[in-house]
C-alpha positions in Angstrom: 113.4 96.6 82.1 113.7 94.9 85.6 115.5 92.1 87.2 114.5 90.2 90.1 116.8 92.1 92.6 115.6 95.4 91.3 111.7 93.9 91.3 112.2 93.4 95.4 113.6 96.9 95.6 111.1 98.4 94.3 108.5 96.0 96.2 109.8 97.2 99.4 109.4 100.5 98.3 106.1 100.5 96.6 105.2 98.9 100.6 106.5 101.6 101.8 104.8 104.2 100.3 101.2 102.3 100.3 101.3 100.4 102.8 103.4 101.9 105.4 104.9 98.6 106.5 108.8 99.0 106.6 110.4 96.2 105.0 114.1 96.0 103.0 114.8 94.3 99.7 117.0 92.0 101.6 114.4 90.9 103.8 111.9 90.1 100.5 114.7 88.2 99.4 114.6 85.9 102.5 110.7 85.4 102.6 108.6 83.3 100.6 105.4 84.6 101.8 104.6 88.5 101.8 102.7 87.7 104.8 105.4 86.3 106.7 106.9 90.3 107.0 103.5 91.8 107.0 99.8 91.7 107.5 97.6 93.0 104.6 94.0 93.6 105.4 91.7 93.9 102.0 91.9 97.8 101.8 96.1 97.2 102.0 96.3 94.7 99.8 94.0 97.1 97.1 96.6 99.6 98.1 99.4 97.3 97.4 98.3 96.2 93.7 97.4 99.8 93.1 101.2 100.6 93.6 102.8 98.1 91.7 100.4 98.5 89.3 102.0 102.5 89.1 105.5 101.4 89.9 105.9 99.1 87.4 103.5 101.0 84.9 101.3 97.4 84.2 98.0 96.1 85.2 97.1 93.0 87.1 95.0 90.4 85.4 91.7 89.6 86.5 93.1 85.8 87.9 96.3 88.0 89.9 93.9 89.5 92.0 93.7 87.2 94.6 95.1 87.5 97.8 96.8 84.2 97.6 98.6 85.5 94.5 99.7 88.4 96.5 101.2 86.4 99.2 103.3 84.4 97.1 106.2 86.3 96.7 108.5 84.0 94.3 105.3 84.4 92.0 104.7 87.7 92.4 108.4 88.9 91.3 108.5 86.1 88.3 104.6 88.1 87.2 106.3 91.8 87.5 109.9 90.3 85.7 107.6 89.0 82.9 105.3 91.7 82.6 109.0 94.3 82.4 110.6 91.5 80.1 112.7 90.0 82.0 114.3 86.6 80.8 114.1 83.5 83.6 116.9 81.7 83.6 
């Protein structure tokens, strides 16, 4: 199971590791867009869904693919806290 907090940590991390950008939790937590911390060409953003899809051991549907999906950060942590369970409150 995850919770929002820990979904951004591990985020960061998982854009770390693929993408090589360096960005904290804390700053996730202040954007609204991924692409306000970082640019993601086609080949990072592959690398991107390929590590959360590891990270948080799930794998994106078809319609999540897009890059707008991607960007949208609110709506990416509510997909990953739904697909580990987590309740919204």
């Amino acid at each position: 199971m995850c919770s929002s907090l820990e979904t951004l940590s591990r985020i960061a991390r998982v854009i770390a590791e693929r993408v090589g950008a360096n960005v904290t939790a804390e700053e996730l937590r202040r954007a609204t867009r991924l692409d306000q911390l970082i640019g993601l060409d086609s080949i990072a953003a592959l690398e991107l869904v390929v590590g959360l899809e590891r990270e948080f051991a799930i794998r994106f549907e078809p319609a999540c693919m897009d890059r707008e999906f991607l960007m949208d950060l609110i709506g990416l942590v509510n997909y990953l806290d739904q697909k580990c369970g987590v309740q919204q409150q």
